[in-house]
Structure formats: structure tokens, C-alpha cells
PDB file of the backbone (N, CA, C, O) and the ligand in Angstrom, with CONECT records:
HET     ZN  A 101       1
ATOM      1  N   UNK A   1     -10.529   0.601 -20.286  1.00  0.00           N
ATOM      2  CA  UNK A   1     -11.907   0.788 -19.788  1.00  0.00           C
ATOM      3  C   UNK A   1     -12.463  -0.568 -19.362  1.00  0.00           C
ATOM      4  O   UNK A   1     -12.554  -1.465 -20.200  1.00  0.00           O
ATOM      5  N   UNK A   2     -12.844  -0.760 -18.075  1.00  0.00           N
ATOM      6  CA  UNK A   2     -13.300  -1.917 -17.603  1.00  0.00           C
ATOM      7  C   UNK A   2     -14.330  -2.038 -18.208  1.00  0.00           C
ATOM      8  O   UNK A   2     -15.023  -1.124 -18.654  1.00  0.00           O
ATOM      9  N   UNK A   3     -14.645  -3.939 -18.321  1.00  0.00           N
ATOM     10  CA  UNK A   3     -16.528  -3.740 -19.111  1.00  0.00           C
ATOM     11  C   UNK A   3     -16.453  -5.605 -18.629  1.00  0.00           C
ATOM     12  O   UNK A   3     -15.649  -6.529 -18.505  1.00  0.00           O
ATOM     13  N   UNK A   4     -17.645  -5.339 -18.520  1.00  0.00           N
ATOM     14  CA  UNK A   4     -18.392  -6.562 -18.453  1.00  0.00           C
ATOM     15  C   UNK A   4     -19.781  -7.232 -19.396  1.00  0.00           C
ATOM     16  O   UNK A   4     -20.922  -6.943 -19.755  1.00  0.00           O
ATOM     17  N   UNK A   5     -18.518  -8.567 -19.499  1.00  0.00           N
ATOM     18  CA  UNK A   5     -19.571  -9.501 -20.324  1.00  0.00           C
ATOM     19  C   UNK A   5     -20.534  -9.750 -19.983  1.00  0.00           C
ATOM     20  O   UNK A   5     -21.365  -9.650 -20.885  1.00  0.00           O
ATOM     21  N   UNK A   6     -20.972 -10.093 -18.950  1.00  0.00           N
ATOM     22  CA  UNK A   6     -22.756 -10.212 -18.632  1.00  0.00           C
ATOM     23  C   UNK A   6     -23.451  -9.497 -18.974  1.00  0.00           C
ATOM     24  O   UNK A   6     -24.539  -9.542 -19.547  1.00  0.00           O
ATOM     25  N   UNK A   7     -22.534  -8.426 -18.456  1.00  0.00           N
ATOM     26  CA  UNK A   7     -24.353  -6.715 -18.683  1.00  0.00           C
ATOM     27  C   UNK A   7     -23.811  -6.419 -20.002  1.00  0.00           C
ATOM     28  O   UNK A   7     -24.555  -5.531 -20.417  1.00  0.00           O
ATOM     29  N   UNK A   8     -22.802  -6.696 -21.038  1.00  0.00           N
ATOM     30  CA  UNK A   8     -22.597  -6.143 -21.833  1.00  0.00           C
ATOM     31  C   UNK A   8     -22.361  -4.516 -22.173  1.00  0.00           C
ATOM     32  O   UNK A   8     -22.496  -3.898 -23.229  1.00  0.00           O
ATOM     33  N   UNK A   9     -21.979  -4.113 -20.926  1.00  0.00           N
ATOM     34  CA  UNK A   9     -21.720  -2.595 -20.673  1.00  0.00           C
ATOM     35  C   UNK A   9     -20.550  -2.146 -20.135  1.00  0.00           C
ATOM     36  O   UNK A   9     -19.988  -2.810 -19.264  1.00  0.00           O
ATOM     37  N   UNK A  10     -19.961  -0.792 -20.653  1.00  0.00           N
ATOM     38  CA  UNK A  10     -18.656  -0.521 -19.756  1.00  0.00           C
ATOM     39  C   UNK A  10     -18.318  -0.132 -18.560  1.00  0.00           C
ATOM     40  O   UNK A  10     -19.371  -0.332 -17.953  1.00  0.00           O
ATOM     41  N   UNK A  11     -17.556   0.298 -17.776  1.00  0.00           N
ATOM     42  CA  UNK A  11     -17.658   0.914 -16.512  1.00  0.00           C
ATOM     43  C   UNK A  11     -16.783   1.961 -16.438  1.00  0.00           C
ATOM     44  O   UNK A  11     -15.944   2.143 -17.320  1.00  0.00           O
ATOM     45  N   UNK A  12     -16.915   2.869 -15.212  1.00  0.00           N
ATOM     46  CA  UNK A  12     -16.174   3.780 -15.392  1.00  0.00           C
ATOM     47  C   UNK A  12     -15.630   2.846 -13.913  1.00  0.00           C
ATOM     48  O   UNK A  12     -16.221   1.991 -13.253  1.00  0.00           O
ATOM     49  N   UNK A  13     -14.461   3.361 -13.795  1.00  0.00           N
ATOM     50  CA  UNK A  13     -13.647   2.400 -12.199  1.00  0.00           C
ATOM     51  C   UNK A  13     -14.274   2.778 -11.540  1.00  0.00           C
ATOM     52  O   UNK A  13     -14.681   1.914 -10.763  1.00  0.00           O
ATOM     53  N   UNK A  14     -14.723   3.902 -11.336  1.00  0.00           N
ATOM     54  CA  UNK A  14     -15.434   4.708  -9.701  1.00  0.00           C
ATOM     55  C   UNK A  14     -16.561   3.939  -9.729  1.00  0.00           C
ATOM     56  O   UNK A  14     -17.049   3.774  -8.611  1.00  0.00           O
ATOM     57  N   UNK A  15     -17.256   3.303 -10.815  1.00  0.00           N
ATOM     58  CA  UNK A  15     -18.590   2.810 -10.624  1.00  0.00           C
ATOM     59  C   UNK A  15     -19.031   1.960 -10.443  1.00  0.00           C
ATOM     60  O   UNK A  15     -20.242   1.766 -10.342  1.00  0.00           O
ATOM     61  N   UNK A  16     -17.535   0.638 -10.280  1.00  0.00           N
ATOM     62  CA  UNK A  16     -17.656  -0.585 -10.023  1.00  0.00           C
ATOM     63  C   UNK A  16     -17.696  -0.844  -8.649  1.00  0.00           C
ATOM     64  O   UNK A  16     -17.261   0.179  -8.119  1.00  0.00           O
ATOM     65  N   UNK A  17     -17.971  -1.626  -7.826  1.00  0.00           N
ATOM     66  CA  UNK A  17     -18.017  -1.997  -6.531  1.00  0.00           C
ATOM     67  C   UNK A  17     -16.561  -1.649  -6.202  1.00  0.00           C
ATOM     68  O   UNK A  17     -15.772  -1.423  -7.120  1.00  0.00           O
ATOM     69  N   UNK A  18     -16.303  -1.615  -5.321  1.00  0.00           N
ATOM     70  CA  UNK A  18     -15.429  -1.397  -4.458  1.00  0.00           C
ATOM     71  C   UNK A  18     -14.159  -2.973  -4.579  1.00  0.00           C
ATOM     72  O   UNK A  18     -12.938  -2.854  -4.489  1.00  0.00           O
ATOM     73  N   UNK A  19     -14.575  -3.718  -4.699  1.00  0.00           N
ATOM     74  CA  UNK A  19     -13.883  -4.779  -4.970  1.00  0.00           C
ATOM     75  C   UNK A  19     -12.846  -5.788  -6.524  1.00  0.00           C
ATOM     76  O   UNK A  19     -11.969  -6.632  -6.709  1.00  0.00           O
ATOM     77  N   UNK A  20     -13.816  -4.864  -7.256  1.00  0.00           N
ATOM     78  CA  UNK A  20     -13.785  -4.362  -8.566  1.00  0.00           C
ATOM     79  C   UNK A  20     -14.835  -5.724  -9.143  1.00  0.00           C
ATOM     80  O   UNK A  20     -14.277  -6.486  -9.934  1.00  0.00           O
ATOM     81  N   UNK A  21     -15.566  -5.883  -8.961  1.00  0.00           N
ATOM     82  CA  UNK A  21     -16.517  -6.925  -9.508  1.00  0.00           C
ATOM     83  C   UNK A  21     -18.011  -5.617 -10.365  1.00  0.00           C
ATOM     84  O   UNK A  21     -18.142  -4.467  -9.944  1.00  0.00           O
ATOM     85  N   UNK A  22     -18.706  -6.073 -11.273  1.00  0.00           N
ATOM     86  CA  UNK A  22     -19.760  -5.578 -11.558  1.00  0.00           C
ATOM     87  C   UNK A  22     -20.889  -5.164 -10.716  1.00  0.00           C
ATOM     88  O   UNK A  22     -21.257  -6.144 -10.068  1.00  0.00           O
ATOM     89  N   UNK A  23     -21.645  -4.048 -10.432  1.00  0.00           N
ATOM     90  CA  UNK A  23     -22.678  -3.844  -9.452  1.00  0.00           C
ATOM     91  C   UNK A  23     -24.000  -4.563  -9.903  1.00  0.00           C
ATOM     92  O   UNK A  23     -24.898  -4.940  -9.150  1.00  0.00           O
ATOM     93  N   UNK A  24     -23.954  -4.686 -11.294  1.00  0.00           N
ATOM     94  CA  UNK A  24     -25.409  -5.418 -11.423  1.00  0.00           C
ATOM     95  C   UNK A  24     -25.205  -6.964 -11.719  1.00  0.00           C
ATOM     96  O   UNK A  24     -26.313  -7.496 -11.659  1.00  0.00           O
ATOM     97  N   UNK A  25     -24.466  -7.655 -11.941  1.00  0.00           N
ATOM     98  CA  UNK A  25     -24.097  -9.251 -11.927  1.00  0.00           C
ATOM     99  C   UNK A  25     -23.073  -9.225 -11.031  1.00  0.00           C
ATOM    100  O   UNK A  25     -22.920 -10.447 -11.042  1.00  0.00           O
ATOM    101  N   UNK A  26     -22.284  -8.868 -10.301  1.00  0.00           N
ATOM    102  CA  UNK A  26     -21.338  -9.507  -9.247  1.00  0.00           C
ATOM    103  C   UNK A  26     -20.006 -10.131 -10.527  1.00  0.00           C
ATOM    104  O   UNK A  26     -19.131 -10.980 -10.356  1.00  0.00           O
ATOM    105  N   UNK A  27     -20.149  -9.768 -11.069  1.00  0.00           N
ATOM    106  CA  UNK A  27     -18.753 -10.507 -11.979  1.00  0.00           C
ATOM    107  C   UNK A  27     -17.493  -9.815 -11.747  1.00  0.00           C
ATOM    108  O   UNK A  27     -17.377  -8.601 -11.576  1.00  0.00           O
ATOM    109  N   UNK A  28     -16.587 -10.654 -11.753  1.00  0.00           N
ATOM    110  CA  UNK A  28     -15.029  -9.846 -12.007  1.00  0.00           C
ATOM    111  C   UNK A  28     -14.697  -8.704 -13.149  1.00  0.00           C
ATOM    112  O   UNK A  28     -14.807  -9.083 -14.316  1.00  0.00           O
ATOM    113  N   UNK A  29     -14.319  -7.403 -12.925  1.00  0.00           N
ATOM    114  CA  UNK A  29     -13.730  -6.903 -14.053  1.00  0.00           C
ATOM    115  C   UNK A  29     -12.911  -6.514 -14.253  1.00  0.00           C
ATOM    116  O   UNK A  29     -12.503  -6.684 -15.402  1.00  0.00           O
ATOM    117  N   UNK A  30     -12.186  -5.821 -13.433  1.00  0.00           N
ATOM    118  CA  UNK A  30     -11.281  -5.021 -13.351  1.00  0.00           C
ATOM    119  C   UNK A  30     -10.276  -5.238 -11.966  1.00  0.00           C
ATOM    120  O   UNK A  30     -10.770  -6.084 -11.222  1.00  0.00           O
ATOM    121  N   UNK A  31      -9.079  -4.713 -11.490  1.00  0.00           N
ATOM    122  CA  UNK A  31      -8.691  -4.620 -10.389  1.00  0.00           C
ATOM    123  C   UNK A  31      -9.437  -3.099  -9.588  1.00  0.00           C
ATOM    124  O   UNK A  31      -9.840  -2.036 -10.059  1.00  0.00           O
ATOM    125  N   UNK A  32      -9.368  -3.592  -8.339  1.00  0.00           N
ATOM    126  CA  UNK A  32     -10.091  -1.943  -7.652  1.00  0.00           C
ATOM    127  C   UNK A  32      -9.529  -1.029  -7.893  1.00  0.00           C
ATOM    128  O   UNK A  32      -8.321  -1.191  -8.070  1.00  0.00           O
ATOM    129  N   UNK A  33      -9.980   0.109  -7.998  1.00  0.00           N
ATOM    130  CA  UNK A  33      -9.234   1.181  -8.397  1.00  0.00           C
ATOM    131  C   UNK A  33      -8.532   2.057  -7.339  1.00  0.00           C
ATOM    132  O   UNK A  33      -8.908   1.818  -6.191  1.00  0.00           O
ATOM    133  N   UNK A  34      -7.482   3.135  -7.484  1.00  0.00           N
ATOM    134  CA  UNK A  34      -6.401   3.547  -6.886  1.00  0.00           C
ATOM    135  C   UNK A  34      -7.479   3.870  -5.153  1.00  0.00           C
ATOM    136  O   UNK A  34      -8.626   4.299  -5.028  1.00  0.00           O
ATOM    137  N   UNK A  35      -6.689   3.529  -4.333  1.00  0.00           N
ATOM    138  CA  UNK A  35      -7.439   4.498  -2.859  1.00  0.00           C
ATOM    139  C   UNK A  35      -7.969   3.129  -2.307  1.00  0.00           C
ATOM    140  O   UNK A  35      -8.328   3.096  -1.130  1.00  0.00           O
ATOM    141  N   UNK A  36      -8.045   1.972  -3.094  1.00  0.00           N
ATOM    142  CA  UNK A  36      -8.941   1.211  -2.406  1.00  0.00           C
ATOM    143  C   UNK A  36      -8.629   0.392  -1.224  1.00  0.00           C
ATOM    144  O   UNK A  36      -7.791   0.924  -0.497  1.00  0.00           O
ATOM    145  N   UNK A  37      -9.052  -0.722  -0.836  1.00  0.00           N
ATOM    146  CA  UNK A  37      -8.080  -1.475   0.211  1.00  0.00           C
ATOM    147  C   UNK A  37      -7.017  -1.934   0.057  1.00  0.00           C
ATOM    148  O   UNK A  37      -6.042  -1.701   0.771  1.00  0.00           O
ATOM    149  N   UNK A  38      -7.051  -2.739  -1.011  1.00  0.00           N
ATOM    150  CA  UNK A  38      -5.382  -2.966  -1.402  1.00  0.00           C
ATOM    151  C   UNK A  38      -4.159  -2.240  -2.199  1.00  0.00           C
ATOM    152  O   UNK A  38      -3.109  -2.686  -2.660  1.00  0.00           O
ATOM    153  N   UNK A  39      -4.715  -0.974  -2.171  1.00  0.00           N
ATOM    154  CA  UNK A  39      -3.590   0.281  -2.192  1.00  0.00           C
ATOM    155  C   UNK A  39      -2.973   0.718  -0.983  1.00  0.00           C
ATOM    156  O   UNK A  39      -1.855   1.220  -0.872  1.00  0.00           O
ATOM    157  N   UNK A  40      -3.837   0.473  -0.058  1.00  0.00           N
ATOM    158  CA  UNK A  40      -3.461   0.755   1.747  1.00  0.00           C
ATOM    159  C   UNK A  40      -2.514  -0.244   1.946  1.00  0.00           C
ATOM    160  O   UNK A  40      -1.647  -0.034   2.794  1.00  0.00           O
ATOM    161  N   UNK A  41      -2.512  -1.539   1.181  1.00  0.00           N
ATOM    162  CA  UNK A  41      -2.268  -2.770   1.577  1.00  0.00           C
ATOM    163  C   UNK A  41       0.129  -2.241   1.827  1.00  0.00           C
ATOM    164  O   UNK A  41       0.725  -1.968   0.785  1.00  0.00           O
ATOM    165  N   UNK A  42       0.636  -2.231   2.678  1.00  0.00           N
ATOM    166  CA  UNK A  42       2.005  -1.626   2.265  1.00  0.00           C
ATOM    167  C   UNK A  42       3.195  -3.188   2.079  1.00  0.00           C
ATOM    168  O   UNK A  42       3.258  -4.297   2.609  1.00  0.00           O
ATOM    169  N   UNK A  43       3.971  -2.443   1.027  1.00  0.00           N
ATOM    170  CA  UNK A  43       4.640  -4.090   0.867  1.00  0.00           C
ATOM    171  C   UNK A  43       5.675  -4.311   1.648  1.00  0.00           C
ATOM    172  O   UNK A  43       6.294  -3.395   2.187  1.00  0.00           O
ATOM    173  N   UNK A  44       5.997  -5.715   1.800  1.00  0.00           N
ATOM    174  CA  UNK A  44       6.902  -5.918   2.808  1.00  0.00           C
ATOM    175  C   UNK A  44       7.964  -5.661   2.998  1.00  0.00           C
ATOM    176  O   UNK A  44       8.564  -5.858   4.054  1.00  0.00           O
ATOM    177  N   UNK A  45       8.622  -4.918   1.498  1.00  0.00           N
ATOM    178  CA  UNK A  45      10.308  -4.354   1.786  1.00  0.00           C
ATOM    179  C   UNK A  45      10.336  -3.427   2.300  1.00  0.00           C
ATOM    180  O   UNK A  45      11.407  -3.139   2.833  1.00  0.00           O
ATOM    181  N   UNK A  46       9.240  -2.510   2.412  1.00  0.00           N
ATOM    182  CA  UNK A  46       8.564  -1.131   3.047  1.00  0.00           C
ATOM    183  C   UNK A  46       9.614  -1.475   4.447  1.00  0.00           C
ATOM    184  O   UNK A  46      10.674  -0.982   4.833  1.00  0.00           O
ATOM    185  N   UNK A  47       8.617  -2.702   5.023  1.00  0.00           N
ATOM    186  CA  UNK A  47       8.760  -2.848   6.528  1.00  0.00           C
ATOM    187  C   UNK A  47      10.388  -3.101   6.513  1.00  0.00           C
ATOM    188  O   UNK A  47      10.987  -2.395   7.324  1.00  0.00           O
ATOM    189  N   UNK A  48      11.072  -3.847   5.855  1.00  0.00           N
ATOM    190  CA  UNK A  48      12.298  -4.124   5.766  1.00  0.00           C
ATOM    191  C   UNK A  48      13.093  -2.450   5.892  1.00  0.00           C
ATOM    192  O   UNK A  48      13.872  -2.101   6.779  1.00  0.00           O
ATOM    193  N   UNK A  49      12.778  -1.909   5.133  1.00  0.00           N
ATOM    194  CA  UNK A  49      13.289  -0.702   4.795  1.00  0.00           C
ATOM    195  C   UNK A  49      13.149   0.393   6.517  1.00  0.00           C
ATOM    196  O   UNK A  49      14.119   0.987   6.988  1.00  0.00           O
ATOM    197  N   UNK A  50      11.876   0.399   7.092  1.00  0.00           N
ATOM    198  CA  UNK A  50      11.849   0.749   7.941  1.00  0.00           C
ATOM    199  C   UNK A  50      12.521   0.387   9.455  1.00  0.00           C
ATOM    200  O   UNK A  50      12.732   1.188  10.366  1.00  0.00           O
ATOM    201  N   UNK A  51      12.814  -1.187   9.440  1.00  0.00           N
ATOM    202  CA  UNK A  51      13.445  -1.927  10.522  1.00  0.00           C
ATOM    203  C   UNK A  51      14.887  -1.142  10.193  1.00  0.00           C
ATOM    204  O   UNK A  51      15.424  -0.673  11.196  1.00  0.00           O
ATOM    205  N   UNK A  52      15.551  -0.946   8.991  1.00  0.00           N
ATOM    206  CA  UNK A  52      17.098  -0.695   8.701  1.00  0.00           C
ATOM    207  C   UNK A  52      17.482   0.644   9.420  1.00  0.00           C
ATOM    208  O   UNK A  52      18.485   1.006  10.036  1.00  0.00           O
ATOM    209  N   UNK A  53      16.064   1.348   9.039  1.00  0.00           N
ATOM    210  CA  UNK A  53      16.096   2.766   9.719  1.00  0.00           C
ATOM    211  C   UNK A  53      16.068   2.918  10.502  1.00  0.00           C
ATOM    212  O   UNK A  53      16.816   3.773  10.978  1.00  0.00           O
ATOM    213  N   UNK A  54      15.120   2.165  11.336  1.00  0.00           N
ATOM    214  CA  UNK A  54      15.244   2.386  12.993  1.00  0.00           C
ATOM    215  C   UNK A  54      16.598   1.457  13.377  1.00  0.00           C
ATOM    216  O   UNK A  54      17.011   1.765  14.495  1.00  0.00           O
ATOM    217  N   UNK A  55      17.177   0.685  12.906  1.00  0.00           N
ATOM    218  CA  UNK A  55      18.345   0.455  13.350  1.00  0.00           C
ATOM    219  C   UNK A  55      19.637   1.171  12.952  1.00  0.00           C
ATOM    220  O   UNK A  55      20.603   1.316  13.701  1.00  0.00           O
ATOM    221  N   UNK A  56      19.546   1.609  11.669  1.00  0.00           N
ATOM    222  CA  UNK A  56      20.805   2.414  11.711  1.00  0.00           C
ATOM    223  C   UNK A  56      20.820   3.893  12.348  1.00  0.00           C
ATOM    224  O   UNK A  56      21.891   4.489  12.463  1.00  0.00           O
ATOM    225  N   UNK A  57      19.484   4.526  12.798  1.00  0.00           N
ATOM    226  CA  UNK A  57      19.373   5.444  13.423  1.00  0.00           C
ATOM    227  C   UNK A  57      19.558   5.043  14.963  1.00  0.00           C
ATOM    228  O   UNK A  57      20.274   5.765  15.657  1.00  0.00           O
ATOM    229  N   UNK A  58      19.078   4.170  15.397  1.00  0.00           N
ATOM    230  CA  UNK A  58      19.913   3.783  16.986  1.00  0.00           C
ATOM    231  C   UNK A  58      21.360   3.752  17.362  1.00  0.00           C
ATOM    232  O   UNK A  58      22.068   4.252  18.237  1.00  0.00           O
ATOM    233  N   UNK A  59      21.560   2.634  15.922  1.00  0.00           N
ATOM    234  CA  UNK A  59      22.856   3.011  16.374  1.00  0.00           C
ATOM    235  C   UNK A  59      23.816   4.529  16.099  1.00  0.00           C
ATOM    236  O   UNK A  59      24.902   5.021  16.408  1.00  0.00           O
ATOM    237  N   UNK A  60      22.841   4.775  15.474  1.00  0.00           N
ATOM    238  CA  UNK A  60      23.975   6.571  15.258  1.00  0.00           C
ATOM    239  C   UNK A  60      23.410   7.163  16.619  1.00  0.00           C
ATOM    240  O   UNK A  60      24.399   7.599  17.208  1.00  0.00           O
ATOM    241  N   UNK A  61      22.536   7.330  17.214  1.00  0.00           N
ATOM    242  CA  UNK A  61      22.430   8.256  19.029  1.00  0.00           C
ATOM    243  C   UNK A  61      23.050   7.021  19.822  1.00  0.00           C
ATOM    244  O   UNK A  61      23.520   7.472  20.867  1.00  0.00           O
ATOM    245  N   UNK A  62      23.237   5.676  19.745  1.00  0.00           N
ATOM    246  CA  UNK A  62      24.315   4.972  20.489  1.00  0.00           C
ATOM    247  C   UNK A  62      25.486   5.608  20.529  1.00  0.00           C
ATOM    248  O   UNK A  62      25.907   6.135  21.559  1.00  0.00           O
ATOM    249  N   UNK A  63      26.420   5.613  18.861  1.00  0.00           N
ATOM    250  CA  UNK A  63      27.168   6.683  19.363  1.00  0.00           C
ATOM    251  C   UNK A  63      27.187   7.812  19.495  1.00  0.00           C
ATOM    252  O   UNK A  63      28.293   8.003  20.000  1.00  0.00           O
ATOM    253  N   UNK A  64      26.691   8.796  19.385  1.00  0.00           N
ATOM    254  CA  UNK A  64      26.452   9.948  19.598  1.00  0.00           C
ATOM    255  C   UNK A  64      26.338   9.622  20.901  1.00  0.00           C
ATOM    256  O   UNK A  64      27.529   9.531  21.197  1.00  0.00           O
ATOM    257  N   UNK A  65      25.519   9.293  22.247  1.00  0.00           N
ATOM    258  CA  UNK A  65      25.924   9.197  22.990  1.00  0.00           C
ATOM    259  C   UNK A  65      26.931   8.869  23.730  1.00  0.00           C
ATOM    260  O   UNK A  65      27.157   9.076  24.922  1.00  0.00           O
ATOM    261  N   UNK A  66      27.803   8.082  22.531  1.00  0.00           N
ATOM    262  CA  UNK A  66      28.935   7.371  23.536  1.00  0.00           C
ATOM    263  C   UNK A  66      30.378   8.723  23.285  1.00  0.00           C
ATOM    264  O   UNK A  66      31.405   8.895  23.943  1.00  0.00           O
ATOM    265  N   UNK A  67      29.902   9.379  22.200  1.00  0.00           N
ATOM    266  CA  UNK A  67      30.932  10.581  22.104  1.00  0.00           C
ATOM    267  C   UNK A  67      30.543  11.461  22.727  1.00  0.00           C
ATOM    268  O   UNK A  67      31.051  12.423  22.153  1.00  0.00           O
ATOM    269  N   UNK A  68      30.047  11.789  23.430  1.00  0.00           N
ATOM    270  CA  UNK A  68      29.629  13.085  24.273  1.00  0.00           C
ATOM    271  C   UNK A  68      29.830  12.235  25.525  1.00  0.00           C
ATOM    272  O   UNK A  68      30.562  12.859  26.293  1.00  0.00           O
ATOM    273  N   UNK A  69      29.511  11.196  25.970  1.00  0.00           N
ATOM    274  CA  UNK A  69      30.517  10.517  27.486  1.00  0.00           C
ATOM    275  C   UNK A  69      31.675  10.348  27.667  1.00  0.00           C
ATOM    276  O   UNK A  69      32.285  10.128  28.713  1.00  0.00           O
ATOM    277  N   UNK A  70      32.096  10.468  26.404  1.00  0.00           N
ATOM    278  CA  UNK A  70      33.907  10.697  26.129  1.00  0.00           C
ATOM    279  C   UNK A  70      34.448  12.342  26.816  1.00  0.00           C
ATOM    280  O   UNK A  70      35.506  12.757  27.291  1.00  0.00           O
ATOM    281  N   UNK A  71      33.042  12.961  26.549  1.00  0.00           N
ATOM    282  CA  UNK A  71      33.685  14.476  26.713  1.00  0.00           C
ATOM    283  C   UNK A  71      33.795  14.709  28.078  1.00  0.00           C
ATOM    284  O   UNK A  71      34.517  15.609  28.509  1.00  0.00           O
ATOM    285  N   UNK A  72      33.164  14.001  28.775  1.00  0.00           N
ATOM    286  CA  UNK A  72      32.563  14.780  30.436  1.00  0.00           C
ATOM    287  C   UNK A  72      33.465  13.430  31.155  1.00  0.00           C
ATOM    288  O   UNK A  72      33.508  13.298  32.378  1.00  0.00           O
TER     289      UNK A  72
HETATM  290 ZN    ZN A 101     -22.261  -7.220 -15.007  1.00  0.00          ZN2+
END
């Protein structure tokens, strides 16, 4: 349960700013909670992972094309 020392009160996550700081002192408390901007944020093996795909899927209709020019 997030809480802050200034106001001496707890928080519920939904009720903290968006950034995860306190709404009535601006203090740090918590990390933002799930949905926020840096849940959108995607990590970089993601992108790694996606470059592999679009390359090992090219090259499979590379050949796939090159076996069906074999046929004709
Ligand atoms: Zn506070």
C-alpha cells in the first residue's frame, strides 16, 4: 500500500497522480500503476524479437518464391 510521509496518509494507486507522486504534497511514492505511460513504454528485445521475425519470415516467401519459379 503506497503512503506518504508528508500527508501522513495512505493511497490507494488509482489515487495517486498519474506519475506516482502524492496529489496533495507532490512527493514520490510509489511507481505508477499498471496502464500508465511507462507500461506502454515496450522493451527493446521486443523490437529485437520483431526485426528476427520480419526477417526470418522474408526469407521463408524468398524461398517460397524461389520454389514455385523452379516449377514453371
Ligand atoms: Zn503527500
Amino acid at each position: 500500500m503506497p503512503w506518504c510521509e508528508g500527508c501522513s496518509r495512505f493511497y490507494n494507486p488509482n489515487s495517486m497522480a498519474p506519475d506516482g507522486t502524492c496529489t496533495n504534497c507532490g512527493a514520490f511514492i510509489a511507481d505508477p500503476p499498471e496502464g500508465g505511460e511507462h507500461a506502454a513504454r515496450v522493451p527493446w528485445h521486443f523490437w529485437i524479437m520483431v526485426l528476427a521475425l520480419t526477417l526470418y519470415l522474408g526469407w521463408r516467401l524468398v524461398q517460397g518464391l524461389a520454389w514455385i519459379a523452379q516449377r514453371f
